[in-house]
C-alpha positions as CSV (number, residue, x, y, z in Angstrom):
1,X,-8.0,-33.4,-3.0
2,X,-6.2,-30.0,-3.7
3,X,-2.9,-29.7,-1.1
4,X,-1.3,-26.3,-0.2
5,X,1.8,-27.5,-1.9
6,X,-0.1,-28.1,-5.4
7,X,-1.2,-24.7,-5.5
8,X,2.0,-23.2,-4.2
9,X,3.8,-25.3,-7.4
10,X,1.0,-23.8,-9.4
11,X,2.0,-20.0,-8.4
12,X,5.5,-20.8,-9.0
13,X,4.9,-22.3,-12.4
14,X,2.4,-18.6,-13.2
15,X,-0.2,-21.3,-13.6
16,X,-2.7,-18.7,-12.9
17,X,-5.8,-20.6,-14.3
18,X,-5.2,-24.4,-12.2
19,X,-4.1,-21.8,-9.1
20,X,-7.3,-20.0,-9.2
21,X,-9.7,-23.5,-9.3
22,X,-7.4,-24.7,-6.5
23,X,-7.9,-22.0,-4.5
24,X,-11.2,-21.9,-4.9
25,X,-11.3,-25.8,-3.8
26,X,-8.7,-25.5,-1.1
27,X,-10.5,-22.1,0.5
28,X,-14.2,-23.9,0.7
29,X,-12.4,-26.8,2.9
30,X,-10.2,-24.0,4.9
31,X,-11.5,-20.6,4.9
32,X,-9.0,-19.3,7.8
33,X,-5.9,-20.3,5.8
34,X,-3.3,-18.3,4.3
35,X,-4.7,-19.6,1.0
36,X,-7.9,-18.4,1.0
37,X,-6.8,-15.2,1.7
38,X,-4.9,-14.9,-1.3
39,X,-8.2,-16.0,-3.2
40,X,-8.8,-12.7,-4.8
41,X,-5.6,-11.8,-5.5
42,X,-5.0,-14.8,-7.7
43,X,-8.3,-14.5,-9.4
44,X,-6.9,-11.8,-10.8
45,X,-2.9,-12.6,-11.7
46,X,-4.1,-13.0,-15.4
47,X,-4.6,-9.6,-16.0
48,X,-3.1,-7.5,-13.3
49,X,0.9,-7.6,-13.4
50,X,0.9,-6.3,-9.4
51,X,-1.0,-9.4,-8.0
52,X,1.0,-11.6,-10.5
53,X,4.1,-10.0,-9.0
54,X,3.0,-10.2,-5.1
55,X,2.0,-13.9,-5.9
56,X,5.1,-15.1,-7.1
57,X,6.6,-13.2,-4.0
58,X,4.3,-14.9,-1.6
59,X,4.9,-18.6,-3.5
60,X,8.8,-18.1,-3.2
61,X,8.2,-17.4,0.6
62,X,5.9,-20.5,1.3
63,X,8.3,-22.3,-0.9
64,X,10.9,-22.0,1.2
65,X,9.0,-22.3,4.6
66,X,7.9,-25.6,3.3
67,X,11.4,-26.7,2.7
68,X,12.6,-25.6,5.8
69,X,10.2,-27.1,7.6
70,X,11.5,-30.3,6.0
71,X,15.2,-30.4,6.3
């Protein structure tokens, strides 16, 4: 079972490859999240330095709301 925080530790690591299979998992189960929107754009991190960029943007941000969440 693939959990948002996996594939947020996979964007942070640049694990582009393991992101993009988990999204693909994680999206099937939960179409309407925030993850499965981002399905495309990861897809793509490999080879486009923008959506590798926005990713790791959008991975520090749900970092932190996770941790906040938390405390």
């Amino acid at each position: 079972m693939v959990t948002e925080t996996m594939i947020i530790i996979a964007l942070r690591q640049k694990n582009w490859e393991a992101a993009a299979e988990m999204v693909h998992e994680y999206a099937e189960k939960k179409p309407e999240s925030e993850i499965a929107k981002i399905f495309y754009a990861v897809e793509t991190a490999e080879k486009s330095v923008e959506a590798a960029w926005l990713l790791s943007i959008f991975a520090e941000i749900k970092w932190r709301e996770m941790n906040e969440v938390d405390i």
